[in-house]
N, C-alpha and C positions, 0 to 999 in steps of 0.2 A: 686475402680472398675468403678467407675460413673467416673470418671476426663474423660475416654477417650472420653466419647460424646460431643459433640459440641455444644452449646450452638445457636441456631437458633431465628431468628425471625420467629414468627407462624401466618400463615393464619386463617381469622375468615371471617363470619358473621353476621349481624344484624338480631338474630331469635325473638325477642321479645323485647317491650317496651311500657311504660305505656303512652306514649304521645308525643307532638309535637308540636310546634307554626309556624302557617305560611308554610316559604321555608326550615326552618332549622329541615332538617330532620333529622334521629338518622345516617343514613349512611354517615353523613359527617366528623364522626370522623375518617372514615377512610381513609383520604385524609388530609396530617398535609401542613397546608396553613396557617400559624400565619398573615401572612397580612392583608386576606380576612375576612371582622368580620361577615358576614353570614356562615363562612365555620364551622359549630361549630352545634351541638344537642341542641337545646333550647325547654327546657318542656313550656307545656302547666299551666300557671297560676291557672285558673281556675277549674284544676284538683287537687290542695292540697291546695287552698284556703279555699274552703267550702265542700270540703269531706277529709275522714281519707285516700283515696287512695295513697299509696305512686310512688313514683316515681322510675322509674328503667330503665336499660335498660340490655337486654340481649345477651351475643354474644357467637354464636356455634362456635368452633373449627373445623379445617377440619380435624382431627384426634385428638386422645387420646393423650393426651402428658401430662409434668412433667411442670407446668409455675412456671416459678421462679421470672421473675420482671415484673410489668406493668409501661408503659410510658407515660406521661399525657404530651401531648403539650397545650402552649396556645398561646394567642394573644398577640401582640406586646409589648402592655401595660396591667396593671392590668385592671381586670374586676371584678364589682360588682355582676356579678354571677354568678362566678368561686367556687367549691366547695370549702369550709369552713372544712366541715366534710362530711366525705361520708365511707361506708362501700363495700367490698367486697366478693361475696361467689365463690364460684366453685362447682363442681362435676361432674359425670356421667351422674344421672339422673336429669335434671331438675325441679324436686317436690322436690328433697332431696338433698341439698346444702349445704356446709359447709361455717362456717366463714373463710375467706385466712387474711383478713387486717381490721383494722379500722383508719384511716388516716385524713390528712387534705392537703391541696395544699397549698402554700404560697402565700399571695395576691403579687405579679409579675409577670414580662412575662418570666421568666428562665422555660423550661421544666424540670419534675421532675420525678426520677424514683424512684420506691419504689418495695421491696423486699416481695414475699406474701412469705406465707407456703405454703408448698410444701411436708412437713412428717408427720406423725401422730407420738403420742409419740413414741411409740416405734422405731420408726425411720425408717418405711417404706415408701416411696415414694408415695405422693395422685394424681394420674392421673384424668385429668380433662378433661371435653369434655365442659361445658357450664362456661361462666365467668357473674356475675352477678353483675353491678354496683351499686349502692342503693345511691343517694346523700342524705345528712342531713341534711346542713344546707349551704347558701352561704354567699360569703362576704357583701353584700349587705342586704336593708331591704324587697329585692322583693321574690315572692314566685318562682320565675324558678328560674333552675338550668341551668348551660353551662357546656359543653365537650363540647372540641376543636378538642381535638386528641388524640386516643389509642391506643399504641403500646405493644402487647403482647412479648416475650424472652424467651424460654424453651428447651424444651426437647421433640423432637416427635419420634427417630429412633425406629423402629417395636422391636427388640430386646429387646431395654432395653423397651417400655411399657410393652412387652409381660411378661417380669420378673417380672414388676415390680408387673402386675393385677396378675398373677400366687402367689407371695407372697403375696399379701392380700388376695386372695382366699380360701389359705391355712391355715390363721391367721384366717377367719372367720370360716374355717370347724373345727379349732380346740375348737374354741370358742362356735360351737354347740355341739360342743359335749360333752364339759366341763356343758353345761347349762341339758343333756341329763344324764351324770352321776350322778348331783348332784341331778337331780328328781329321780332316779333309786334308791339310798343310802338312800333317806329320804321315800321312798315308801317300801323299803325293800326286794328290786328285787338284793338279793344278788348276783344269779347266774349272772342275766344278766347285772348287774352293774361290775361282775369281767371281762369277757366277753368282752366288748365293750371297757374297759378300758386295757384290752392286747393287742388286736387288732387293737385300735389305736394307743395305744401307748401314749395314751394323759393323764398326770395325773391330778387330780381334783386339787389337793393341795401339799404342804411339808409335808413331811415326820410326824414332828410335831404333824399338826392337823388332820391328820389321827389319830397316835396315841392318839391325845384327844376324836374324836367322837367315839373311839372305846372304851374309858374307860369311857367317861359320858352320852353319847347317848345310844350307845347299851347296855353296862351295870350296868349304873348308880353307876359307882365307884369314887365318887366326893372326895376320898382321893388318887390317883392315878391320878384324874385330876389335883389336885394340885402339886401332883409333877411334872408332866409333863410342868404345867406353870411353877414351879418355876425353874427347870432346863432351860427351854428354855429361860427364864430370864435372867439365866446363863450364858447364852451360846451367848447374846446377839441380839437373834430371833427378840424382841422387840424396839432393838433401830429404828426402823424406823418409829413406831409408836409415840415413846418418838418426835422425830425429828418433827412430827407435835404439837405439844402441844404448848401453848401458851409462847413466856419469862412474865415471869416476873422481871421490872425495882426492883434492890436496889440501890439505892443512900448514900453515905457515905462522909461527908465532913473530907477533910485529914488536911486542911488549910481556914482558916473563910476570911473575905474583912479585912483588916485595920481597927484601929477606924477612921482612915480620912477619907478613902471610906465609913465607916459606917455611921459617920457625914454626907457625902454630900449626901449618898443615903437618906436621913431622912428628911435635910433640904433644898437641894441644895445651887447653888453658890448664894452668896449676890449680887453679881454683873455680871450679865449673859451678856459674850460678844457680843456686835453687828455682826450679822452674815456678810458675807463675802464670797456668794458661788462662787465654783468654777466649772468652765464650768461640764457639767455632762458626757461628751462623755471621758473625761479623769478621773472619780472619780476611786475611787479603792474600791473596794466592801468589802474590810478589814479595810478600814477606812471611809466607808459611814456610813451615812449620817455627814462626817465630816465638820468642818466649818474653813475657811482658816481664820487666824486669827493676828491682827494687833500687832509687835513686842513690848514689855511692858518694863520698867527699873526695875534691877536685883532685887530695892530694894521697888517695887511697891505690889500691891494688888498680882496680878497676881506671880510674883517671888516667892512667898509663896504657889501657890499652884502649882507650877512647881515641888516643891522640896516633898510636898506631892506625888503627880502624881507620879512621876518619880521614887520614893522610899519606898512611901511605910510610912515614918518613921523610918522607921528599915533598914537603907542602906546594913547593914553589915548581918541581918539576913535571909532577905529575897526576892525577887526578888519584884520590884512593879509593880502596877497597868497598862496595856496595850491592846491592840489592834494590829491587822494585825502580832503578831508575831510568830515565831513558835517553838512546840513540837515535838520532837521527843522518842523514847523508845528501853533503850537496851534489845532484847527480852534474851542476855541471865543472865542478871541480875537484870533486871525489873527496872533501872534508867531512870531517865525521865530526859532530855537533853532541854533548853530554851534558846531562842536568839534569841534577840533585838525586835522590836514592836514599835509601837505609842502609847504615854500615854496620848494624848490628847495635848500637846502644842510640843513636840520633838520627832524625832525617839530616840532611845538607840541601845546602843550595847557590851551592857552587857551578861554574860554566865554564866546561871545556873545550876547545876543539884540537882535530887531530889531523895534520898533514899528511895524505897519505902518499905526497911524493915525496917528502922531506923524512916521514917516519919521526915526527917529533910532536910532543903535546905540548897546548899552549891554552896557560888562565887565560880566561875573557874577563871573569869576575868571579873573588874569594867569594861574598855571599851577597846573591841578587839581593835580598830583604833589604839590604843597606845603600844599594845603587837605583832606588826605586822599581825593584822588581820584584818577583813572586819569593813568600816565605818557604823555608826547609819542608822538604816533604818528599813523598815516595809514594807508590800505585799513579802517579801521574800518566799522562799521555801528552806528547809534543810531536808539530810536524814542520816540516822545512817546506816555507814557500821560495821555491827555484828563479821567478818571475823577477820578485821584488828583495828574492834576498832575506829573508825575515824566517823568527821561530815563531808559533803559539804552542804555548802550553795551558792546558787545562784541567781541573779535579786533583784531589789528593788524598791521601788514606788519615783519619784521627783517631789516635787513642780515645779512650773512654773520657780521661781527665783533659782534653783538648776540646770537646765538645763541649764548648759553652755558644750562645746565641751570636757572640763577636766573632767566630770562626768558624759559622756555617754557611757562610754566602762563598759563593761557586765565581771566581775569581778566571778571567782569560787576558792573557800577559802575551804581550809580542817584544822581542829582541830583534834589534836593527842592527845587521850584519857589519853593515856599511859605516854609522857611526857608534857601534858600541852602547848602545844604550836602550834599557827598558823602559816599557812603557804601559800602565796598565788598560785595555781595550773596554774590560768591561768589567763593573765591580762584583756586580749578581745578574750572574746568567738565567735566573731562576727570572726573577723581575721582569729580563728585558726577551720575557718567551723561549727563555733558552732551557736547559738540563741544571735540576740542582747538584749540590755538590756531591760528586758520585767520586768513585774508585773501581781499577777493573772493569775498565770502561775503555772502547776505543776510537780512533779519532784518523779523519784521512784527510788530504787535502787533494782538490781538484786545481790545478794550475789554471787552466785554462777558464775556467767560469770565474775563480777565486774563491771557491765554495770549501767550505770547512765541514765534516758528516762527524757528529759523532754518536755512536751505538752502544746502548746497552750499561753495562756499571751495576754496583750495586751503591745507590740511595742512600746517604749517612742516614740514620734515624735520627730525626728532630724531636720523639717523643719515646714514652713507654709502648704506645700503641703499634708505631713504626717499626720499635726495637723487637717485636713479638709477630709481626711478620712483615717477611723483607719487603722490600721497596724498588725496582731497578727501573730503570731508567731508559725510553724507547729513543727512536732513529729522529735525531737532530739536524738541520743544515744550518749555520752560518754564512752567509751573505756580508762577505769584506767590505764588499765595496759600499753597501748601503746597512752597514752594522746591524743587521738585522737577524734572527732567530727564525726558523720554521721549526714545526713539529711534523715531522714524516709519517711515521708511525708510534703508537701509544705502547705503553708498558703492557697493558693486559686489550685483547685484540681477538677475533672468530674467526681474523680473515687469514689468507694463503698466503703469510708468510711468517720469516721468523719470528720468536719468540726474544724478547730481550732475554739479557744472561750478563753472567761476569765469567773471566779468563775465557774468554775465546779470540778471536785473530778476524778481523776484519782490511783488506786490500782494496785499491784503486784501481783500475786497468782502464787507461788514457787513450786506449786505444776503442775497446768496445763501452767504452764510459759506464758501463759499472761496478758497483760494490758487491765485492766479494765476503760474507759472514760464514764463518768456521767454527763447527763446537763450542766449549764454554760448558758454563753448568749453571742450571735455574732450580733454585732448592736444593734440592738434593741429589736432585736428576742432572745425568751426565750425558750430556748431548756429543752428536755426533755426525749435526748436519750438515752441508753446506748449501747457503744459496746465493743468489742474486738479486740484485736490486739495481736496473737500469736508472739512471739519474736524470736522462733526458724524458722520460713518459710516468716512471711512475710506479712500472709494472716490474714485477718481481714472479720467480719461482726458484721449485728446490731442485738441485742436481742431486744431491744426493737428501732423504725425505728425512731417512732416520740409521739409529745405528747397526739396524741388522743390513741395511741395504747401501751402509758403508763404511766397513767396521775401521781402518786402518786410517789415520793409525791410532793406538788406542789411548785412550785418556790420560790424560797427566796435566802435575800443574805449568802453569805459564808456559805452555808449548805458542813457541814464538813461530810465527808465517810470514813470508816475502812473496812477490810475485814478477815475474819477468813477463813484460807487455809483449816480447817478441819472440816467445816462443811457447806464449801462453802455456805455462804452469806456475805451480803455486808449490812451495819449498814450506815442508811444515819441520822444525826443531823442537820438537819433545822435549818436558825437565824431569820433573819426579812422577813416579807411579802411582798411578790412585790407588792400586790397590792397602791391602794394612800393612804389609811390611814396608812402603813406603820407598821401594828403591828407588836410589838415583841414578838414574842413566840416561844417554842422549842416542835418539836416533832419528834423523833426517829422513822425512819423506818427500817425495815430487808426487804431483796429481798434477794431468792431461787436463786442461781443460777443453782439449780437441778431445779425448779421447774418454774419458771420464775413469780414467785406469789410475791405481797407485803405486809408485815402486817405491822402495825404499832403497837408500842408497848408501848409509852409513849408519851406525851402531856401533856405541863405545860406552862400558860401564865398568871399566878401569882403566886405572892410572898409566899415562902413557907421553914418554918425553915428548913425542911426532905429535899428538895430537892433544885438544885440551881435555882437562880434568871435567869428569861428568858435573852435571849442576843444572839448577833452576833457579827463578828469578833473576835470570840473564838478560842480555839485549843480544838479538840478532837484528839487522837492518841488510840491504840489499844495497849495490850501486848498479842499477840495470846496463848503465852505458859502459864499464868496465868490466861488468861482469862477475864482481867479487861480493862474497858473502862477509858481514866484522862481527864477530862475536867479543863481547866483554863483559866482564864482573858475574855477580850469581852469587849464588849460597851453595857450596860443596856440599851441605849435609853432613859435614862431619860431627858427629858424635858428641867426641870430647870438644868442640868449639862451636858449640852452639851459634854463640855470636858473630862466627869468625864469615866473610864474606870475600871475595876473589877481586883482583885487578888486574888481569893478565888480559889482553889483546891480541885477536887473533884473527888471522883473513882467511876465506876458506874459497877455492877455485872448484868448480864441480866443471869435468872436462868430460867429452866425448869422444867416439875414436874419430879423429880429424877426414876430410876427405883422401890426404895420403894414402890412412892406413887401410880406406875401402879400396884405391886404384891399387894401392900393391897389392895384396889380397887377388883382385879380378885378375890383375896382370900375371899373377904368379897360377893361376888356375889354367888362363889360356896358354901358357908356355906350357906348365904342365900336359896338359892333354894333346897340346901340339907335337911334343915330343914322345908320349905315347904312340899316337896313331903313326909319325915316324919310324918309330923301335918297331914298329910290328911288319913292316914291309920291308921286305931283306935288302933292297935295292936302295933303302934310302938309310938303314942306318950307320953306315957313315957319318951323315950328313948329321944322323940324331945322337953320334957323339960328341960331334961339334958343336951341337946346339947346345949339349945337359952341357957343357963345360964354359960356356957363354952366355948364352942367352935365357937358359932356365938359370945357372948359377947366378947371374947378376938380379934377379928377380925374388931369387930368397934373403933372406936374413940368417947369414948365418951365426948370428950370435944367439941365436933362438934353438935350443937343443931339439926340439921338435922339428923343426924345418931340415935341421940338419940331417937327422934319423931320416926323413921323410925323401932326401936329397940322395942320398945311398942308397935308400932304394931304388929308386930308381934306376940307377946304374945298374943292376942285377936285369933289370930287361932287355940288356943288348947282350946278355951271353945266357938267354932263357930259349932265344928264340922269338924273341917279341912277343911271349905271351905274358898278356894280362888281362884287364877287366874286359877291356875294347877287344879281344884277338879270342878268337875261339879253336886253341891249336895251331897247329901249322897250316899254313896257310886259312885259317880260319873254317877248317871242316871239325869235324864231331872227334870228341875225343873218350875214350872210357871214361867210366864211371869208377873211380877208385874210389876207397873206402875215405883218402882225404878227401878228396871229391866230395863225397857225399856229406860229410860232416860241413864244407863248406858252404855248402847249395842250402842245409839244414840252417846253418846259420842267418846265412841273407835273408829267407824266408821269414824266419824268424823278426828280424829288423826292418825288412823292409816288405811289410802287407802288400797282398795283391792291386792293382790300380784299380778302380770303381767302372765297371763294364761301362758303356757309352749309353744303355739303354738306360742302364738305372741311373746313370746323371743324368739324362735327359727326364726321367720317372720324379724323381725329385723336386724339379724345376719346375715341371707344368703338371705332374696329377695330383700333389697335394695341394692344397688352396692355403699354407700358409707357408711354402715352402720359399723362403724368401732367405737375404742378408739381414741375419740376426744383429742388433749392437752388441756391444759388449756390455755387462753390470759394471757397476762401477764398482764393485768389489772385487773384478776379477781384474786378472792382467790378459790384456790383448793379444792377440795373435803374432808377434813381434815378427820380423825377418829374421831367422838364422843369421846370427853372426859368424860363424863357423867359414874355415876357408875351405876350398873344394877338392873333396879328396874322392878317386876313381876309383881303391882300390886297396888292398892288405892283403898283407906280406903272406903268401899260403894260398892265393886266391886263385884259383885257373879255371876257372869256366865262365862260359859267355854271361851277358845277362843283356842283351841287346832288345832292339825291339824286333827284331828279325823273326824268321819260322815263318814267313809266308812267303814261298818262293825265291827267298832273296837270304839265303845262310850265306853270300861270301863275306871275305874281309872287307868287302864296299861297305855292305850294308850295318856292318859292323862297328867302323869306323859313324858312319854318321849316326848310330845311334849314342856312339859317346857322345858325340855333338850335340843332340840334342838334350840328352841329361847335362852338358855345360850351359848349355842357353839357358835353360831351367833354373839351374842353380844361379846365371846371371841375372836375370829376371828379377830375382827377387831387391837386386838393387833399387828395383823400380818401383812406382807405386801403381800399384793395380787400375786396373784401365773398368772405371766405371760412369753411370751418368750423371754428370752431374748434380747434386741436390737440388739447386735452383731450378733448374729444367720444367719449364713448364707442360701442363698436360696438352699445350696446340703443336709443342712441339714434338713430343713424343709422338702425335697420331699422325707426324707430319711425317715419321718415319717408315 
C-alpha cells in the first residue's frame, strides 16, 4: 500500500541548538558546499569541556512526515571533527523523542546516507515533526563537533500521514483501555469491567488467562489452575516464552587432535621457522596469521612434519590436521562432507566424509587433482546440494609464486555423491559472466530454485595495478540448471546496500528466501553490518546499518555463522581478536531475527578437557533438522608452532529450558501458594500439613539445595500462626510496628517501587503524541520474561503487602491478593496480548 508514495526530499528548519563557534553557524548545514571549510556547524568548545551540557542540534520539519534516510555531506577531505559517533532522535513533540539511529561517519570525504526507523514494533509507521542530532564523539582529540551537511528523504503526502497518526491513535485508545479493564477486573467492577469491554470491543487478554484469573483469582481453585496451565502447555501457548530463555552450550568431542598434534600442542616445534611475512593487503584471514615459509628437502627436519601435518598419522583412517578448509552437512542424513585446507606447510585436496551415526571417517578421494577434480587449495567455499546429492566448490587462496596466467581462471567442480566422481562445471567463471578467481569469498545454495549466490572475496590481482589496490568481488547467482552466471550486485555501488568484503559470513533462509550478509572487512575498514537480500524481488535492506548500531559481537578473523530456518536466528562463532595482541578465543553468539537482539551464549579462551581448544580458521557448519552444531580443525595460535594446525571434531548442542522445566516451575508456584493461603486459616491447616508433605513435596526437586532450603521453610508457617506474606497477623488484622518490621517494610520498598498510579498510565498513553511500543535496538537485549520461579516471601518477613486498604483489610481479601501477584507472575508464560502487525487500518476503525 505504501510503495505508491514517493519518496521526497523534506524541508526543515534550524529550531534549536546547544551552541556555536564564531561564523560557523548551525544553519549552514543546510547549504551542502564540501569545498568551503567554513560552510559547516562547528560547536562551541567550551561548552562540553568543563560542563556535562551536551551538544545538539535540532531541526523542525515543515510538516509531519514518514523520514526514512538522513544524508551527511562532508568536506573535501577527512576532518578531525567530523562525527565519530553521534545519535539520532525524532518525534512529534519535542520533550518526548525517540531513538531513530545510533551511528558513526567514516573518517573520508565520501557523503554517507544512513537508514533511521521509521516503525514501531508493531509495524506502524512513526511520523516525525522534529529531528534531533546528538554528536558523541569525533575523530579527532578536540571537543567540537562538525556537520557539513543535512539532507532529510521521506514521506510527507497528507494522506498517508493522516493514516498513518489515525492508526496510532487508534493503537493507543486501545491501549487505554486495556490499562482501564484491567484496573476494573482487579477492583471487582464486574458490571462495568463487562461493559467497557463489549463496547469496545478491546479484549484484555487470550482466552487462556481469562480462564486462569477466573479459576485462581476469583475462586481460588489452584487444581483447575493447573490444568489449565498444563493444557495450555499443551497446546503450545508457552513456546514463546520458552523462545526467551537462555541456550545452554553442550559440547561433545566426536574425534580428540592426533598424538602428533597432541605432542606439538604440549611441546612445540624444536626448530621454529624464520618468519617470512607476506604483504598484509593480500593475507587470507583462513590462513592468518600464516608465515610464508622457505622450501626444505623431502628428507629434512621439516619433511617429517609435513607428513605429520598433512596426515594426521593415520592416512587411511582419518582426515588431518588443517586450516582455511571446508565443511559442509547433509541435512538429510547428517554427513558431514571435507575438502582440502592448509595444514601449515601445503594446501590438500583431499575428500572426506563423516558418519555421524556410525561416528567414523571415510576417504572419498586421496587427492581430487588426480581423479579429475579441483587442485590443492584453501580460502575455498563449497556447498551441499540436498536435492540431487552433489558438492560445488569454488575460488581458492595463491601464493605469490603460484600466480602465474595458467592458474588464474576461477575453476567450479561438482562431486557426485552417488557415483564418486568429479566433474569440472566450469573452467573460468570469469568468461562465462561469473566471479573471477576470488578467496574469502562466500557461497550459498538455494535448493529449491537450484541457485548457487556467491558474495564478496577478495579478487586475486592479475596485475601491478590490481596488486596496489584491491579488487573484491560483488553478489553472483549460478543458475544449475541452465549453467548460467548473473551479476546481482557490482563490487563498487551508491545504492542501499551491502558493500562487497572478505571474512564475513553470508546464510540462506529457505524459509523467508533470503540471504543473509554479516560483517567482514573492506580495506581496512571492519564492518559490522548485517543485511538482507530477498532472492525472489531483488530488494534488500539493513537490519543492523553499522557498527555502532550493532556492535556485538566484536571483530575477529574467520568468525564462522549458521542459521536455523525455524527459529529464525543466526549462531555467529568468533576465532582471533582484531585487536594487536591478537588473542585467540571463541565465543558464540545468537541474534533474533524476530527480535533484532544479541546474546551471547558461550566464551572459552582456555584450554579445557569438556570443551575445544580456542582457534580460528575453523569450520563450524549447522545440521538444522538435528539440531547440532560440528566444529573442526583451525589454527590454535600457538606460538611456538606456528605451522602447527588442529584435527579434532567436535558437536555442539545449544539447549533450552524444555517445556517440563517451565510446567514444574508453574506447578511448583501454584502448590506453593496454595498451601500458603491454607497455613493461614486455622481451620484448614491440617489439611496444609498434608498438602506440604504431598502434594507441594512431589512438586519440588529435591536434589536442588535451593528448593530444599525454600521447602523448610515453609514448614515454619504452620507453627507461626499462618503468618506470612498473604496473612496480615492473626486473623489478618493490623499488627505493630516493630523495629524488624520496619527494616522489613524498608527493604520491600526498596526492591519493589511503587505501582505507576492508573492516571499516569493512562497520561502516557494518550497525552504524549509519541507515546507508543518502542522496538527494541538491536544492540540491546529485549525485555526477556523472568526465568525465576515464584517466590511470595523471606524468611523474617510479617507484614502484609496486599492490595487491600480500601474497606476490605480481612484474610479474604488478603488471600486473593496473593492471587493475583501468582497470576501475574504466571502471565508472564504468555505472550503479550497485542494487535496484530498485519492488522489493517479498516479493521482497526472497525473497532
Amino acid at each position: 500500500m505504501d510503495e505508491k508514495y514517493e519518496t521526497v526530499q523534506l524541508c526543515y528548519t534550524v529550531h534549536k541548538y546547544s551552541s556555536y563557534s564564531a561564523n560557523y553557524i548551525p544553519e549552514n548545514i543546510m547549504v551542502n558546499n564540501p569545498s568551503d571549510q567554513l560552510s559547516r556547524w562547528f560547536t562551541d568548545s567550551t561548552n562540553t569541556a568543563n560542563t556535562l551540557l551536551p551538544q545538539f542540534i535540532m531541526l523542525k520539519l515543515k510538516s509531519l512526515s514518514i523520514v526514512d534516510t538522513i544524508k551527511f555531506g562532508k568536506y573535501i577531505k577527512p576532518h578531525v571533527s567530523d562525527l565519530k559517533k553521534f545519535q539520532i532522535f525524532g518525534g512529534i513533540d519535542e520533550s518526548n523523542l525517540s531513538l531513530l539511529l545510533s551511528a558513526g561517519l567514516k573518517k573520508d570525504s565520501a557523503p554517507e546516507v544512513f537508514k533511521l526507523r521509521n516503525r514501531t514494533t508493531e509495524g506502524f509507521y512513526l511520523p516525525v515533526q522534529y529531528i534531533k542530532i546528538v554528536p558523541l564523539l569525533s575523530w579527532g582529540p578536540a571537543y567540537n563537533y562538525t556537520i557539513w551537511y543535512v539532507e532529510l528523504h521521506g514521506r510527507n503526502q497528507e494522506d498517508f500521514i493522516r493514516n498513518a497518526l489515525e492508526t496510532i491513535n487508534l493503537r493507543k485508545e486501545e491501549e487505554a483501555v486495556r490499562i482501564l479493564l484491567k484496573h476494573l477486573r482487579r477492583r471487582r467492577y464486574k458490571d462495568a469491567f463487562e461493559a467497557l469491554s463489549r463496547e469496545s470491543g478491546v479484549q484484555l487478554e487470550g482466552p487462556t488467562q481469562s480462564r486462569l484469573w477466573n479459576a485462581l483469582v476469583e475462586n481460588g481453585d489452584y487444581k483447575l489452575a493447573e490444568e489449565i496451565l498444563e493444557e495450555a502447555l499443551n497446546e503450545g501457548e508457552m513456546d514463546w516464552y520458552l523462545s526467551w530463555q537462555p541456550y545452554q552450550p553442550h559440547w561433545r568431542q566426536l574425534s580428540g587432535c592426533s598424538a602428533q598434534v597432541e605432542a606439538r600442542l604440549c611441546c612445540g616445534d624444536e626448530t621454529p621457522p624464520s618468519p617470512m611475512p607476506r604483504p598484509p593487503e593480500l593475507a587470507c584471514s583462513d590462513r592468518e596469521p600464516r608465515l610464508e615459509l622457505p622450501d626444505v628437502a623431502s628428507n629434512g627436519v621439516e619433511g617429517l612434519v609435513t607428513c605429520e601435518v598433512g596426515c594426521g598419522g593415520g592416512c587411511a583412517a582419518r582426515p588431518g590436521p588443517r586450516g582455511g578448509h571446508q565443511l559442509v552437512v547433509d541435512p538429510n542424513t547428517g554427513t558431514l562432507y571435507l575438502f582440502g585446507g592448509w595444514n601449515g606447510t601445503e594446501d590438500l585436496d583431499d575428500l572426506w566424509c563423516y558418519s555421524t551415526v556410525a561416528e567414523r571417517w571415510t576417504l572419498l578421494c586421496r587427492h581430487s587433482s588426480m581423479a579429475g577434480g579441483p587442485s590443492p587449495r584453501s580460502c575455498h567455499k563449497m556447498v551441499f546440494d540436498p536435492v540431487h546429492e552433489r558438492l560445488y566448490t569454488l575460488g581458492r587462496y595463491l601464493d605469490n609464486a603460484q600466480r602465474v596466467p595458467s592458474n588464474m581462471n576461477s575453476d567450479l567442480y561438482m562431486y557426485e555423491v552417488g557415483t564418486g566422481e568429479w566433474s569440472l562445471v566450469c573452467g573460468d567463471t570469469a568468461a562465462a559472466g561469473g566471479p573471477r578467481l576470488v578467496f574469502d569469498h562466500q557461497m550459498c545454495l538455494d535448493a529449491d530454485t537450484q541457485t548457487i549466490y556467491v558474495f564478496g572475496g577478495r579478487v586475486l590481482p592479475a596485475n601491478t595495478e590490481e596488486l596496489v589496490s584491491p579488487q573484491y568481488s560483488g553478489l553472483y547467482a549460478y543458475y544449475i540448471s541452465s549453467n548460467s552466471w548473473q551479476l546481482l550486485l557490482a563490487d563498487r555501488h551508491d545504492l542501499q546496500a551491502p558493500q562487497p568484503r572478505v571474512s564475513h559470513s553470508m546464510l540462506f533462509h529457505p524459509v523467508q528466501r533470503r540471504l543473509y550478509m554479516f560483517a567482514g572487512q573492506r580495506n581496512k575498514e571492519q564492518l559490522l553490518d548485517l543485511w538482507w537480500w530477498d532472492v525472489g524481488s531483488g530488494r534488500c535492506g539493513a537490519l543492523c546499518a553499522g557498527a555502532a548500531a550493532c556492535p556485538p559481537p566484536a571483530a575477529g578473523f574467520t568468525q564462522r555463522a549458521t542459521l536455523d530456518p525455524d527459529t529464525d536466528e543466526m549462531f555467529v562463532l568468533s576465532g582471533m581478536s582484531k585487536e594487536k595482541d591478537k588473542r585467540v578465543y571463541n565465543s558464540l553468539w545468537v541474534f533474533s531475527l524476530k527480535r533484532l537482539t544479541w546474546t551471547c551464549v558461550y566464551r572459552n579462551d582456555s584450554v579445557s578437557p569438556s570443551e575445544p581448544r580456542p582457534r580460528f580458521a575453523h569450520q563450524l557448519v549447522y545440521d538444522p533438522v538435528r539440531k547440532v552444531h560440528y566444529l573442526f580443525g583451525g589454527n590454535p595460535g600457538t606460538a611456538s608452532s606456528p605451522r602447527l594446525r588442529l584435527d579434532d571434531l567436535w558437536a555442539l548442542r545449544l539447549r533450552r529450558a524444555g517445556r517440563g522445566a517451565a510446567w514444574r516451575e508453574a506447578r511448583a508456584a501454584l502448590r506453593e501458594a496454595c498451601y500458603r493461603e491454607m497455613a493461614a486459616a486455622p481451620d484448614a491447616q491440617p489439611r496444609a500439613l498434608l498438602y506440604l508433605r504431598t502434594e507441594l513435596s512431589a512438586a519440588l526437586d529435591h536434589c536442588d539445595p535451593r528448593q530444599v532450603t525454600q521447602f523448610q521453610k515453609l514448614a515454619t508457617l504452620l507453627f507461626t500462626g499462618g503468618v506470612g506474606e498473604a496473612g496480615g497477623g492473626e486473623g489478618g488484622g493490623a499488627c505493630a510496628l516493630s523495629p524488624r518490621r520496619v527494616r522489613t517494610l524498608a527493604r520491600r520498598r526498596a526492591r519493589h517501587p511503587p505501582p505507576v498510579d492508573l492516571a499516569q498510565a493512562l497520561a502516557a498513553v494518550l497525552g504524549a503524541e509519541d507515546a507508543m511500543p518502542e522496538p527494541t535496538q538491536p544492540f540491546e537485549e529485549a525485555s526477556a520474561p523472568t526465568p525465576d520461579t515464584w517466590d511470595v516471601g523471606e524468611e523474617g518477613d510479617a507484614d502484609g503487602e496486599g492490595e487491600g486498604g480500601e474497606g476490605e483489610g480481612c484474610g479474604e481479601w488478603d488471600a486473593r491478593a496473593l492471587r493475583v501477584r501468582l497470576y501475574d507472575h504466571l502471565c508472564r508464560y504468555f505472550r503479550p496480548s497485542v494487535v496484530p502487525p498485519r492488522q489493517d487500518l479498516t479493521d482497526l476503525v472497525a473497532l
